[in-house]
C-alpha positions in Angstrom: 107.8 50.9 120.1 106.8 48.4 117.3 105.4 46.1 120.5 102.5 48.2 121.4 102.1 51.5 119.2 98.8 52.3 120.8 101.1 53.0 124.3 103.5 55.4 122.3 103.1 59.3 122.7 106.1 60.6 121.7 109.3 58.8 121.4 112.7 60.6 122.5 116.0 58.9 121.6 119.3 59.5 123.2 122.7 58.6 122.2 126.3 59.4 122.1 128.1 60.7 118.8 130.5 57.7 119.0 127.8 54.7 119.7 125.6 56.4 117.0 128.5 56.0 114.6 129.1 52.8 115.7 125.6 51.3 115.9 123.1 54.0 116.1 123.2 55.0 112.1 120.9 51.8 111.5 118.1 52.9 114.1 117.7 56.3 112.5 117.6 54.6 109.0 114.6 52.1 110.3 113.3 55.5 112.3 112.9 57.4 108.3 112.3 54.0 107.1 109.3 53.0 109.3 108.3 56.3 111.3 106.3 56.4 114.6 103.1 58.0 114.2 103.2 60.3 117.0 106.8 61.2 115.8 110.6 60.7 117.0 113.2 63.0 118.3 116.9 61.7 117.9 119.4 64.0 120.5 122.9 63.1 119.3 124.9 64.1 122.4 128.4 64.8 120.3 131.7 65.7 122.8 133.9 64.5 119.5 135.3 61.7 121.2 134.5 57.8 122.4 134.7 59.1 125.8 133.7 55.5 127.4 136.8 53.1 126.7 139.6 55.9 126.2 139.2 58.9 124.3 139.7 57.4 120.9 138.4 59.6 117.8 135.9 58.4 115.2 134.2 58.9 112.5 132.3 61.7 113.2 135.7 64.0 115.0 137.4 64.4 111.3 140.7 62.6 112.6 142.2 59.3 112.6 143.6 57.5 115.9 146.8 59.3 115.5 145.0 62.7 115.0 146.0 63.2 111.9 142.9 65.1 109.4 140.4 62.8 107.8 136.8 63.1 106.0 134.4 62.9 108.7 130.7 62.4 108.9 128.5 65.4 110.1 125.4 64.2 111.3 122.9 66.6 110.6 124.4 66.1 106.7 123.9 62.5 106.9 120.4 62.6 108.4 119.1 64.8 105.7 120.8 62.7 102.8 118.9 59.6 104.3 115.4 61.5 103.9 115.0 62.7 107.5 112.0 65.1 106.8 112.7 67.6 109.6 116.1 67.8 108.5 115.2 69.1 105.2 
């Protein structure tokens, strides 16, 4: 995106809830940070699980690997406490 701006109509991002809790957080902090012109949409695709390597919970399902009740981050809370402006 940063390569060649003048190519970019409108970019689309797609991650998982457990990979965006994992590594995703920092590219929607650079996405407020430094926004596209032409805008960005971030789908979160949340089943409340790391499906991929076993089923383990994170940070985002509200309970810890034994499944006992923890804090637990909501997205759509975090993204507007980091400035997203259409999550305001």
């Amino acid at each position: 995106m940063h390569c060649r701006p003048e190519q970019a109509k409108r970019v689309v991002s797609v991650i998982g809830d457990s990979t965006f809790v994992h590594s995703g957080i920092t590219g929607l902090v650079e996405m407020i940070y430094n926004p596209p012109p032409t805008g960005h949409v971030l789908l979160i695709l949340d089943n409340g699980t790391t499906a991929m390597t076993g089923m383990q919970e994170h940070a985002g399902t509200g309970r810890t690997l034994d499944h006992a009740k923890t804090g637990k981050i909501v997205f759509e809370d975090l993204a507007r406490m980091l400035g997203c402006p259409m999550c305001m």
